[in-house]
The first five atom37 places (N, CA, C, CB, O) and aatype in JSON, in Angstrom:
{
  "aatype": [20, 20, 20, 20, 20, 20, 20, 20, 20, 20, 20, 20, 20, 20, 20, 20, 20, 20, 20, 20, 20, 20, 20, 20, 20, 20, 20, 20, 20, 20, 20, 20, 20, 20, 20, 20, 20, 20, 20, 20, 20, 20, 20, 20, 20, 20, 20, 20, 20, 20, 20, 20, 20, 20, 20, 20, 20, 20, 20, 20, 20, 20, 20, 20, 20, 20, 20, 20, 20, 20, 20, 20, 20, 20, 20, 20, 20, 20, 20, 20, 20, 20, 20, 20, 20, 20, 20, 20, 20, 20, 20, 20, 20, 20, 20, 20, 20, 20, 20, 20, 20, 20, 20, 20, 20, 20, 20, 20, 20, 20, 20, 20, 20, 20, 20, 20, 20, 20, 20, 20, 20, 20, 20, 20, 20],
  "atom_mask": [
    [1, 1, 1, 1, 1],
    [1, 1, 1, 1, 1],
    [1, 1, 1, 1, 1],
    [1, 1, 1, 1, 1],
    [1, 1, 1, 1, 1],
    [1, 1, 1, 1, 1],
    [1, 1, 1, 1, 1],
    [1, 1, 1, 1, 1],
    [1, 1, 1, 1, 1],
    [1, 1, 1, 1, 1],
    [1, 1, 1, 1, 1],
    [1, 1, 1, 1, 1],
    [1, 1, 1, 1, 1],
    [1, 1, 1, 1, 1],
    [1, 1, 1, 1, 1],
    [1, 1, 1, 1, 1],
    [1, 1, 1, 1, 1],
    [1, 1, 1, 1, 1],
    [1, 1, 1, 1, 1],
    [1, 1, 1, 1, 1],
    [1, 1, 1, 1, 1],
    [1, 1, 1, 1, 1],
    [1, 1, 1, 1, 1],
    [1, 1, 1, 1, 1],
    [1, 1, 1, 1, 1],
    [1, 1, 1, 1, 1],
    [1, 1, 1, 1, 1],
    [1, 1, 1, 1, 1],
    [1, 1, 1, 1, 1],
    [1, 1, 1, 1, 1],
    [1, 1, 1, 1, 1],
    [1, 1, 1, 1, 1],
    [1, 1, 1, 1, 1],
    [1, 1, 1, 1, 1],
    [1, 1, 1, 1, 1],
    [1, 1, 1, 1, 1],
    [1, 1, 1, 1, 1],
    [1, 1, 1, 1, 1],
    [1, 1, 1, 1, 1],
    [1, 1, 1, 1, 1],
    [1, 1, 1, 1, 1],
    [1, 1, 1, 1, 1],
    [1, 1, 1, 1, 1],
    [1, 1, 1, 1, 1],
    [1, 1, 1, 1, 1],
    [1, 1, 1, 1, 1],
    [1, 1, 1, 1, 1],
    [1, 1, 1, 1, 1],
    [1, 1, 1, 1, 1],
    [1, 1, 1, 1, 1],
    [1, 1, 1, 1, 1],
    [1, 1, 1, 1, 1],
    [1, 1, 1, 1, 1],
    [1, 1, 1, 1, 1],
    [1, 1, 1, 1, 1],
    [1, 1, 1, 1, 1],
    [1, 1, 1, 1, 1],
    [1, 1, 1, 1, 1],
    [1, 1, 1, 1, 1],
    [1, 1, 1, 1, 1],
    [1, 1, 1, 1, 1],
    [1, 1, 1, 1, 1],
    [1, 1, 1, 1, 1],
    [1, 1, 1, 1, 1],
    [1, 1, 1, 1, 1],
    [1, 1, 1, 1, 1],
    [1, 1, 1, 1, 1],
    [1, 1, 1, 1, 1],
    [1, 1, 1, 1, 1],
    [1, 1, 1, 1, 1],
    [1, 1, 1, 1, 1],
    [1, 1, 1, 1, 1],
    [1, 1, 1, 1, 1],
    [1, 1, 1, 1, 1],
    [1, 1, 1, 1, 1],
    [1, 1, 1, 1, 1],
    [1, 1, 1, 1, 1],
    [1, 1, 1, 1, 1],
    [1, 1, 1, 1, 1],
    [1, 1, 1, 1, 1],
    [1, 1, 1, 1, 1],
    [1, 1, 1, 1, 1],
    [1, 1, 1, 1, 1],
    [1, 1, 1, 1, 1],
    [1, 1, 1, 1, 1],
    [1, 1, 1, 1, 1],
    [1, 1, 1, 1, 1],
    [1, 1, 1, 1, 1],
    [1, 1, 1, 1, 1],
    [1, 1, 1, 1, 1],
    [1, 1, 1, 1, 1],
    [1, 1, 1, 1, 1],
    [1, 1, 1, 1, 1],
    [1, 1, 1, 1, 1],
    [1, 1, 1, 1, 1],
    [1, 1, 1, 1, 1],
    [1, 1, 1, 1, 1],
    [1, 1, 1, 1, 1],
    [1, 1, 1, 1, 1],
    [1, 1, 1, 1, 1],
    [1, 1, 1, 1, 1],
    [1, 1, 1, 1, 1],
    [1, 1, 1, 1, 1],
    [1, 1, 1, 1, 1],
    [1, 1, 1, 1, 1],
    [1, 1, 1, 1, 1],
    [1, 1, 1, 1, 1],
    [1, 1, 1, 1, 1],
    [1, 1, 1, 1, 1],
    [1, 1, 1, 1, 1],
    [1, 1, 1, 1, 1],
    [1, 1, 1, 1, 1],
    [1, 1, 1, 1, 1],
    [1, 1, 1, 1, 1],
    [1, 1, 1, 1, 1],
    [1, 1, 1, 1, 1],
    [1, 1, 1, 1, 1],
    [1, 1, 1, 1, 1],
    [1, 1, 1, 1, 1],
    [1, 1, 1, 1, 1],
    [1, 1, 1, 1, 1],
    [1, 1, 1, 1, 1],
    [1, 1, 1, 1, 1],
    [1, 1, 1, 1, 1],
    [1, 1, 1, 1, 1]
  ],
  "atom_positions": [
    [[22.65, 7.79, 25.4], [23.23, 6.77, 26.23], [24.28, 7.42, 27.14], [23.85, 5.62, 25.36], [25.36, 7.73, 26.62]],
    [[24.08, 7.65, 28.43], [25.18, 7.72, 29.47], [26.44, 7.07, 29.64], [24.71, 7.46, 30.44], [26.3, 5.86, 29.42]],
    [[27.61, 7.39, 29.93], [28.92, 6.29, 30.36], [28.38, 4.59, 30.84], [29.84, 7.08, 31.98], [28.43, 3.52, 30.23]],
    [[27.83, 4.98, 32.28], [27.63, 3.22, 32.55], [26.54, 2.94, 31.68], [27.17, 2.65, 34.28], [26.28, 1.75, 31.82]],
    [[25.72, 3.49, 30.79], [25.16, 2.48, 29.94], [26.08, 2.43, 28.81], [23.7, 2.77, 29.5], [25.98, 1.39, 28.16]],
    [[26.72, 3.04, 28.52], [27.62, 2.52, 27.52], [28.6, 1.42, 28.28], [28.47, 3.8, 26.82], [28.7, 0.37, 27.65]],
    [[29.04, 1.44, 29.02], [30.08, 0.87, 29.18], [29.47, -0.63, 30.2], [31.2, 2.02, 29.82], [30.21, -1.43, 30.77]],
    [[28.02, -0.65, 30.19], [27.48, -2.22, 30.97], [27.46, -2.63, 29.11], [25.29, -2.3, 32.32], [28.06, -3.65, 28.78]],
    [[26.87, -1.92, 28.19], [27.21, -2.59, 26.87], [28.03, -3.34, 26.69], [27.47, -1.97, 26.04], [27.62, -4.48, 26.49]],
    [[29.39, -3.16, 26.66], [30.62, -2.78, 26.23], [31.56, -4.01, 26.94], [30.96, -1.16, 26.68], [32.47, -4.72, 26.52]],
    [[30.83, -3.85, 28.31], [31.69, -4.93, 28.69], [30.99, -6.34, 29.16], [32.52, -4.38, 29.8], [31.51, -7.32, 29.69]],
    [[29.46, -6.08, 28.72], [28.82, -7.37, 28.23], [29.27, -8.1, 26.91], [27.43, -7.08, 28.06], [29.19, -9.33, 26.86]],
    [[29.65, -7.51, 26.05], [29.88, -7.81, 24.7], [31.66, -8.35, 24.82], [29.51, -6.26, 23.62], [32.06, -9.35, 24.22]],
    [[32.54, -7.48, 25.71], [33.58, -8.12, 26.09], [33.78, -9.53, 26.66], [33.95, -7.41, 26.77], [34.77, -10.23, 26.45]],
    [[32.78, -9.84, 27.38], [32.41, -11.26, 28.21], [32.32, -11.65, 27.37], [31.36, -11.63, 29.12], [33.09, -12.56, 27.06]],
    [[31.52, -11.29, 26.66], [30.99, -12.77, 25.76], [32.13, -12.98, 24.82], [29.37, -12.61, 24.72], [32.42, -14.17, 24.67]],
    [[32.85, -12.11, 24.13], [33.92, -12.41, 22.98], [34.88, -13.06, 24.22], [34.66, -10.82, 21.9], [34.77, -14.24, 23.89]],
    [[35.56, -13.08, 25.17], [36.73, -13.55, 25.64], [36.15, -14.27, 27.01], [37.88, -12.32, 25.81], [36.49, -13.74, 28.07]],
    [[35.25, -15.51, 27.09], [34.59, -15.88, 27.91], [35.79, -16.84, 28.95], [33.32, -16.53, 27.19], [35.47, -18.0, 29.22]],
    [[36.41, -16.57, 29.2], [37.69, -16.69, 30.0], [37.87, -15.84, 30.94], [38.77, -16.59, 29.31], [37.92, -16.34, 32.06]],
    [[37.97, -14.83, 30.88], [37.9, -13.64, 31.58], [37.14, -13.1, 32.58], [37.78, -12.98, 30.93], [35.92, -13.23, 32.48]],
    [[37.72, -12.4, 33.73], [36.71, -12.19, 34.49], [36.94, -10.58, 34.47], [36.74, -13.03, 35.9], [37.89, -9.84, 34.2]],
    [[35.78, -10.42, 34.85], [36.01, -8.57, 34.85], [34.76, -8.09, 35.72], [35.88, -7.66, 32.98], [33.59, -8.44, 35.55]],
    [[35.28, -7.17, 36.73], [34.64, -6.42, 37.71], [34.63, -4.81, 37.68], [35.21, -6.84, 38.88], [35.68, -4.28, 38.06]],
    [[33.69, -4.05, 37.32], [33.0, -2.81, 37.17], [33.0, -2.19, 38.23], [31.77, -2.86, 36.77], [32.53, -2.89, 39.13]],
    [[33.4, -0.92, 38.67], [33.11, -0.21, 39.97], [33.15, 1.21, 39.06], [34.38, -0.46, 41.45], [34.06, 1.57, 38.31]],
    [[31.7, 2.03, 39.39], [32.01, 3.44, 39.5], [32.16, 4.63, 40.74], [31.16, 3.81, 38.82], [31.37, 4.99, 41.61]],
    [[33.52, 5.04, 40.42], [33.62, 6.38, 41.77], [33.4, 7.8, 41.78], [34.92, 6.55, 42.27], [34.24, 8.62, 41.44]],
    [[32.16, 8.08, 42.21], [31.82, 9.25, 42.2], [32.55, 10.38, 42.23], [31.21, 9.31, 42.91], [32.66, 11.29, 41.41]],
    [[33.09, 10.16, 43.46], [34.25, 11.39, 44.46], [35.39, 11.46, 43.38], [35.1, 10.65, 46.39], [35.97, 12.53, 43.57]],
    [[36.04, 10.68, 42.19], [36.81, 10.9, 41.01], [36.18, 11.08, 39.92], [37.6, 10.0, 40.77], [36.7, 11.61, 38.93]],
    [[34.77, 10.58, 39.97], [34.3, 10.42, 38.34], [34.64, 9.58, 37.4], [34.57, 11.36, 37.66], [34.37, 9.52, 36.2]],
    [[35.31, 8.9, 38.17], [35.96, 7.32, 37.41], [35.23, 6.19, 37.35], [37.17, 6.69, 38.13], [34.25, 6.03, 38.08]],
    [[35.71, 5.08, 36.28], [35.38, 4.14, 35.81], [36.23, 2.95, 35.95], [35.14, 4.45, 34.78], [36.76, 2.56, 34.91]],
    [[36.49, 2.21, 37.19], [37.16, 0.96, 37.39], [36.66, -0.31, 36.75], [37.21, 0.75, 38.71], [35.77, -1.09, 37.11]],
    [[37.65, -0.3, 35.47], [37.32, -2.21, 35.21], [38.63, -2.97, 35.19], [36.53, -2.67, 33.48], [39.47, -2.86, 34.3]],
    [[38.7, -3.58, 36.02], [39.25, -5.23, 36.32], [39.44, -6.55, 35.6], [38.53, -5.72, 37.12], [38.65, -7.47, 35.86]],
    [[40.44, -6.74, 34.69], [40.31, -7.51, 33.89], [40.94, -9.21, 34.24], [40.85, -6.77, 32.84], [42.12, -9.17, 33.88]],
    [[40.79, -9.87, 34.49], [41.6, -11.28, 34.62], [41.54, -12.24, 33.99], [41.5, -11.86, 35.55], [40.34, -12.47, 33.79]],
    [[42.37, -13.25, 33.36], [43.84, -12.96, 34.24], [44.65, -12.21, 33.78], [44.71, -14.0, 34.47], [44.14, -11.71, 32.78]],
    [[46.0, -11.69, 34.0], [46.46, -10.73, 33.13], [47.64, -10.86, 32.36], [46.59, -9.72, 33.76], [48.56, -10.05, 32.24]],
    [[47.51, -12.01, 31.82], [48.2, -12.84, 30.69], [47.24, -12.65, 29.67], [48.49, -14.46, 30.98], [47.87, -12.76, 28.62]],
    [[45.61, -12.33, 29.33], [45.39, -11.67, 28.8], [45.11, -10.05, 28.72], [44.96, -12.24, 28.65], [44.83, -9.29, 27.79]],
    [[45.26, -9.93, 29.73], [45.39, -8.22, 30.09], [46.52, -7.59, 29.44], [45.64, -7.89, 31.72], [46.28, -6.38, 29.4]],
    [[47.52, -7.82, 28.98], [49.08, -7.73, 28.9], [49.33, -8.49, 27.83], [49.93, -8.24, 30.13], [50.28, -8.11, 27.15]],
    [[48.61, -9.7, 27.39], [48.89, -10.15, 26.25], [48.72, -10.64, 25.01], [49.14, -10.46, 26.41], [49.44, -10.99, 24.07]],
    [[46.7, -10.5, 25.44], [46.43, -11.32, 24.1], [45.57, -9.82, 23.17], [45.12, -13.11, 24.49], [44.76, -9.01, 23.62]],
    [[46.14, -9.92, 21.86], [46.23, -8.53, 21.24], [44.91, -8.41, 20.94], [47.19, -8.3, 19.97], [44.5, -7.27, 21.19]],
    [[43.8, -9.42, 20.35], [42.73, -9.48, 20.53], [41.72, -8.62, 21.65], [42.79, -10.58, 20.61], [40.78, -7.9, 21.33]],
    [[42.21, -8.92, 23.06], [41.49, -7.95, 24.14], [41.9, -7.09, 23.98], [41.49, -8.06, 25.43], [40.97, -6.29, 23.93]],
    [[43.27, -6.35, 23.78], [43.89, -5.42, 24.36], [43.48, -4.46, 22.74], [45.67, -5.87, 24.99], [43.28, -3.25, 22.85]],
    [[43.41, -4.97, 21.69], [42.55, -3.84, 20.69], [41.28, -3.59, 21.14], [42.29, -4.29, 19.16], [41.01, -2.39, 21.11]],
    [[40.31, -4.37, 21.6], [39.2, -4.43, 22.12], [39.09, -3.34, 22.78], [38.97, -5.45, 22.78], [38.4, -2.43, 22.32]],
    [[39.86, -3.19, 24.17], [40.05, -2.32, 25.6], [40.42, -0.93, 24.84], [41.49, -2.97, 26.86], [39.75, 0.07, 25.09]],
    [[41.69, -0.86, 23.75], [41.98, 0.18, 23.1], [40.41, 0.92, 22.41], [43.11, -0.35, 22.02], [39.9, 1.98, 22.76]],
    [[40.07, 0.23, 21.66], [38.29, 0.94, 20.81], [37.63, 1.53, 21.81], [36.93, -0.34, 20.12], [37.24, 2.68, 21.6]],
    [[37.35, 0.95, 23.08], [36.56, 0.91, 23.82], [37.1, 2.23, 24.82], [36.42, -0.52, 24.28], [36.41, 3.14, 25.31]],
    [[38.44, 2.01, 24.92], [38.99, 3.4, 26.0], [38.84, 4.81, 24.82], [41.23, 3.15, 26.67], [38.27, 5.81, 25.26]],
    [[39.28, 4.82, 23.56], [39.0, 5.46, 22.74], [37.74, 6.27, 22.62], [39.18, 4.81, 22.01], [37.76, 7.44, 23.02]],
    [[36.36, 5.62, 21.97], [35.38, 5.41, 22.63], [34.66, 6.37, 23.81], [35.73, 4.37, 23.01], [33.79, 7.22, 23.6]],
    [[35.16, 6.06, 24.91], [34.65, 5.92, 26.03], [35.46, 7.9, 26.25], [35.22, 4.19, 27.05], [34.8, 8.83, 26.69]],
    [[36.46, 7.97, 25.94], [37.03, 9.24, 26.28], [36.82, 10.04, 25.38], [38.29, 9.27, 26.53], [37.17, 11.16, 25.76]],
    [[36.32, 10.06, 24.11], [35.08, 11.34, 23.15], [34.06, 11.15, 23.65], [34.66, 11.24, 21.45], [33.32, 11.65, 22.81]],
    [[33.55, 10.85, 24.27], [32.18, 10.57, 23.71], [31.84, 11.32, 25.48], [31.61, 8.49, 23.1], [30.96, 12.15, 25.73]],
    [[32.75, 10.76, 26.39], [32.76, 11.1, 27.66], [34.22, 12.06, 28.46], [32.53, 9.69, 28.22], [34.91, 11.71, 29.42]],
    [[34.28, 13.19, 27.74], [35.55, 13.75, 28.17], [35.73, 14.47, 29.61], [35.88, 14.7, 27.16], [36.68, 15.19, 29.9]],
    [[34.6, 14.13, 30.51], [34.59, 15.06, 31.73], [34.9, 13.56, 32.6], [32.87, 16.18, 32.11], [35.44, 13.71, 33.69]],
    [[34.65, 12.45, 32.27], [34.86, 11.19, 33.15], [36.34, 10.5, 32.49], [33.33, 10.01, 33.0], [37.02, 10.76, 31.5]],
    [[36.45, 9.34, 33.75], [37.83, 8.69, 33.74], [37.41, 7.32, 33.47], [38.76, 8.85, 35.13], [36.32, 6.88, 33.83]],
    [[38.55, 6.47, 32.66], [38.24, 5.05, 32.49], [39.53, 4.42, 32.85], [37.74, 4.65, 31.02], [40.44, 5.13, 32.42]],
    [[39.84, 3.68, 33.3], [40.85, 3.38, 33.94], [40.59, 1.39, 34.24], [40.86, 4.57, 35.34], [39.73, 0.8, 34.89]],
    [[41.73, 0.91, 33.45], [41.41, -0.58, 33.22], [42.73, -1.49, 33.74], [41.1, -0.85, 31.47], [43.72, -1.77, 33.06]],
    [[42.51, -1.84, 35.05], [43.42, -2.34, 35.76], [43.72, -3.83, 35.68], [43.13, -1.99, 36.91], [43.44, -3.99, 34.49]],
    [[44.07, -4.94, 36.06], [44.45, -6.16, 36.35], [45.08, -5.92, 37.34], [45.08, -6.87, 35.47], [45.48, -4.79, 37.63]],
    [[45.37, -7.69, 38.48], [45.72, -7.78, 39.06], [46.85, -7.36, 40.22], [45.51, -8.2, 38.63], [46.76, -7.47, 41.44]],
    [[48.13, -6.75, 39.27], [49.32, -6.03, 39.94], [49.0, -4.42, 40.08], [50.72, -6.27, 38.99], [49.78, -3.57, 40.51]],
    [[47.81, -4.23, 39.67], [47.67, -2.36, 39.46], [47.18, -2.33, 41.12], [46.05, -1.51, 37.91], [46.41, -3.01, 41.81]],
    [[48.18, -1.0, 41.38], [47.9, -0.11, 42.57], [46.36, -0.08, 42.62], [48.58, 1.44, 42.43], [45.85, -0.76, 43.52]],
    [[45.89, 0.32, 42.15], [44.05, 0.75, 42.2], [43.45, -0.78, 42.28], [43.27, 1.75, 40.39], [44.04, -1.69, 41.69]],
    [[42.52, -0.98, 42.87], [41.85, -1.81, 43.27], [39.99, -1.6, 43.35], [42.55, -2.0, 44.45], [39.5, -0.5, 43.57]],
    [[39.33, -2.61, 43.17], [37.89, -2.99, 43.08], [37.9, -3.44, 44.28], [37.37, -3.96, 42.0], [38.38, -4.44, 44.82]],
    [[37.05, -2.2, 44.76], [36.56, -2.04, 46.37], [34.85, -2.97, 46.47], [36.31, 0.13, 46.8], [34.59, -4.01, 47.08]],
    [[33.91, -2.05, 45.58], [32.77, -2.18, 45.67], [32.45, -2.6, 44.21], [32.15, -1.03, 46.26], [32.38, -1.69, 43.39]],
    [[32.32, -3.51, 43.9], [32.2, -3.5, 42.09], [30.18, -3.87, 42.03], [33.61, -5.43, 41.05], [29.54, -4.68, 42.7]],
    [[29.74, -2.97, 41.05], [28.9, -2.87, 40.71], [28.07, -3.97, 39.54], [29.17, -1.8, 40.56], [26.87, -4.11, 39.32]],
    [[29.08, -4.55, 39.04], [29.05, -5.3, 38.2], [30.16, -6.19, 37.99], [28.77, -4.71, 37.35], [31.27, -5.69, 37.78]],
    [[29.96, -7.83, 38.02], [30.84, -8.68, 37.83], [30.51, -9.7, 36.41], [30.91, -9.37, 39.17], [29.37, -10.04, 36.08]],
    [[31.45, -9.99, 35.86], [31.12, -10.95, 34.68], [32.06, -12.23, 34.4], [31.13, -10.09, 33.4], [33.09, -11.75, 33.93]],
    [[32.19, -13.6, 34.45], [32.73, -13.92, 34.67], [33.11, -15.16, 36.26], [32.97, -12.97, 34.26], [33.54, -16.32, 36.28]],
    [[32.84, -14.56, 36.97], [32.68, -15.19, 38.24], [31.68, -16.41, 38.54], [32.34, -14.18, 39.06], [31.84, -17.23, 39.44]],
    [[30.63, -16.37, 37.6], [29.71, -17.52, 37.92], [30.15, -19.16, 37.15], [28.14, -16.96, 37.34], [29.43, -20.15, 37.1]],
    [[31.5, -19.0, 36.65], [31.98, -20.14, 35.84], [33.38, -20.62, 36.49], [32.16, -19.68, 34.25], [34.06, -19.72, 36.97]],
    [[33.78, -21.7, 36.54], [34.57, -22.67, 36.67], [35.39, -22.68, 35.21], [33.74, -23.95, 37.09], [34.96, -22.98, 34.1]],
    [[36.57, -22.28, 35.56], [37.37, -22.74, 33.6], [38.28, -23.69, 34.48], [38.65, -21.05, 32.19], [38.76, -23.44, 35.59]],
    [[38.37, -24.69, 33.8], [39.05, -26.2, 33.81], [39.93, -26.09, 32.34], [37.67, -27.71, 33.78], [39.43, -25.65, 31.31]],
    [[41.47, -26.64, 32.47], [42.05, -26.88, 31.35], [42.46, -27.78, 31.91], [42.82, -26.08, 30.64], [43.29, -27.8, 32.82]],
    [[41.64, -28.99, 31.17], [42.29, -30.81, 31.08], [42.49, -31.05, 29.29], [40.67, -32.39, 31.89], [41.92, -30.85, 28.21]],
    [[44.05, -31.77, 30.08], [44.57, -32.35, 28.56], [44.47, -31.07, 26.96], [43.24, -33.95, 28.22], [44.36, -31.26, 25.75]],
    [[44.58, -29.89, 27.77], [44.69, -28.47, 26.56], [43.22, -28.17, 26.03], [45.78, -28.89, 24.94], [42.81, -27.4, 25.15]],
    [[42.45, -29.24, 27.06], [40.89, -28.91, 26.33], [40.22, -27.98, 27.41], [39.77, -30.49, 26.04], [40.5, -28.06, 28.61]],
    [[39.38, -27.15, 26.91], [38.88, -25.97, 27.57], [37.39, -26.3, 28.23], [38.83, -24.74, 26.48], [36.5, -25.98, 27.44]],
    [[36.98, -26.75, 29.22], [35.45, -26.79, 29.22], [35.61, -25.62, 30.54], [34.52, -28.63, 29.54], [36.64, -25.43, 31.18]],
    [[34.26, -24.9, 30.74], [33.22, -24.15, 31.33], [32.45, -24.47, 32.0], [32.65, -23.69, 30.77], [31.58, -25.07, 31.35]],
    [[32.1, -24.4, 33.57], [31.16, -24.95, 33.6], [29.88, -23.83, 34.59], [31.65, -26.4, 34.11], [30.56, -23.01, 35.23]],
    [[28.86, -23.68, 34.77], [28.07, -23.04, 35.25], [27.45, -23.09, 36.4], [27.51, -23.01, 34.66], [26.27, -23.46, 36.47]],
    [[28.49, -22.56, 37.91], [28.79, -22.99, 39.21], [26.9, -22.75, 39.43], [30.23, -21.9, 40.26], [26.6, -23.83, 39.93]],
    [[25.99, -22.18, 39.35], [24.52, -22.55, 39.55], [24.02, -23.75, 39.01], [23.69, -21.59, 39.03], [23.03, -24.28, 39.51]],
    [[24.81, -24.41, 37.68], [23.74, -25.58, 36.74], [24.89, -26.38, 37.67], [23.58, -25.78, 34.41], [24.68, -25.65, 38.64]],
    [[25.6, -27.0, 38.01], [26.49, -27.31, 38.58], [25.74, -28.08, 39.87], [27.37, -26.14, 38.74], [25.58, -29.28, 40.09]],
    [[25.19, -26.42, 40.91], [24.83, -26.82, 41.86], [23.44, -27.21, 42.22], [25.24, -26.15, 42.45], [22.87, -27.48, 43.28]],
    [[22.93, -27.12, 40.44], [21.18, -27.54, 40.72], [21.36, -29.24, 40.25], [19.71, -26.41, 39.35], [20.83, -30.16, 40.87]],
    [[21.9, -29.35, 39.47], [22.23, -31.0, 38.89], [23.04, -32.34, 40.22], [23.69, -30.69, 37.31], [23.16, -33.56, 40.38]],
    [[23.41, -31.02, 40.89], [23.86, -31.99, 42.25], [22.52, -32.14, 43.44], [25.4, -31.09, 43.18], [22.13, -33.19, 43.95]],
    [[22.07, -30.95, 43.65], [20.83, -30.95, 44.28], [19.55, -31.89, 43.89], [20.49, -29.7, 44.16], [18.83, -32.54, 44.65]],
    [[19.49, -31.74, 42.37], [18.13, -32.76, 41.84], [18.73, -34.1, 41.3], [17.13, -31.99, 40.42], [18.13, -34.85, 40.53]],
    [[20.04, -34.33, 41.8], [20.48, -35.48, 41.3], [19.48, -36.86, 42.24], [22.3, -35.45, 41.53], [18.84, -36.87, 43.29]],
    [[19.78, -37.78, 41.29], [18.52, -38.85, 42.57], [19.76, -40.05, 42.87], [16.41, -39.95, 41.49], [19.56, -41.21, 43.23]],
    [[20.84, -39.51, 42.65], [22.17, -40.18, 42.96], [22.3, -39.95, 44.61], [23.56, -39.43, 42.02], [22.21, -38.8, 45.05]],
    [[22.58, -41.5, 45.81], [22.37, -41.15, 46.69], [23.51, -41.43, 47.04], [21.42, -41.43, 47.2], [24.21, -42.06, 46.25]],
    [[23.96, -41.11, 48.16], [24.94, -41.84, 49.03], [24.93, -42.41, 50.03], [25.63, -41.36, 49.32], [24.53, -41.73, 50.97]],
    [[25.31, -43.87, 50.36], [25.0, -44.17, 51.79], [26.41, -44.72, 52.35], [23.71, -45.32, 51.95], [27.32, -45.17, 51.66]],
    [[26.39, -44.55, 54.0], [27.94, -45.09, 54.22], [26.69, -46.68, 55.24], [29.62, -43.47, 55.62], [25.65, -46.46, 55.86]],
    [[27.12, -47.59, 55.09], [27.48, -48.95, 56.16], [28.21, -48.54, 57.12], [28.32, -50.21, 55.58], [29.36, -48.12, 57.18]],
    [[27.29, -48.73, 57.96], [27.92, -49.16, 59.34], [28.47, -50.59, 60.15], [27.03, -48.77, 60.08], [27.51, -50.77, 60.89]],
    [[29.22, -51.46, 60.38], [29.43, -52.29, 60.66], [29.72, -52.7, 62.22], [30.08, -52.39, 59.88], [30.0, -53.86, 62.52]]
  ]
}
């Protein structure tokens, strides 16, 4: 298994444990680096859960791959996701009403509005 196949693993399996989160993948040749993007970064910074996660995983990722760079930014980091190769995260809507958490799936979203047989009409008078 190569770096980005380890690490499209790695941070598929991250999505899915912290499905809140958004995270964007970029690899740079010209460094040999590994940009991932974590949001928001109240869990980036705070919830110990991810941040052991990111620890195994940077661990990990630097035996197994000691000639490449991994480098795991959020929002305030100098380095930035230019071209990201991979996004996870982005296709959902998180809503917090009344401390309750729903998700919703901006494609099922926009097919249930499309095949809806709900019409609208305005009167003219």
């Amino acid at each position: 298994m190569n770096s980005k196949e380890f690490l499209n693993k790695k941070l598929d399996e991250l999505a899915f444990k912290f499905d809140t989160i958004k995270i964007r993948y970029e690899y740079r040749k010209s460094t040999n680096s590994h940009l991932i993007e974590v949001l928001p970064s109240d869990v980036f910074n705070d919830n110990e859960a991810y941040i052991n996660e990111e620890i195994a995983i940077r661990d990990y990722f630097e035996e197994s791959f000691p000639n490449e760079n991994i480098v795991f930014i959020s929002e305030d980091s100098l380095s930035e996701i230019k071209n990201p190769e991979k996004e996870y995260g982005y296709d959902k809507i998180h809503i917090d009403i009344n401390c309750q958490d729903f998700d919703f799936d901006i494609e099922g979203v926009a097919e249930y509005i499309n095949n809806s047989e709900t019409k609208s009409y305005a009167i003219a008078a």
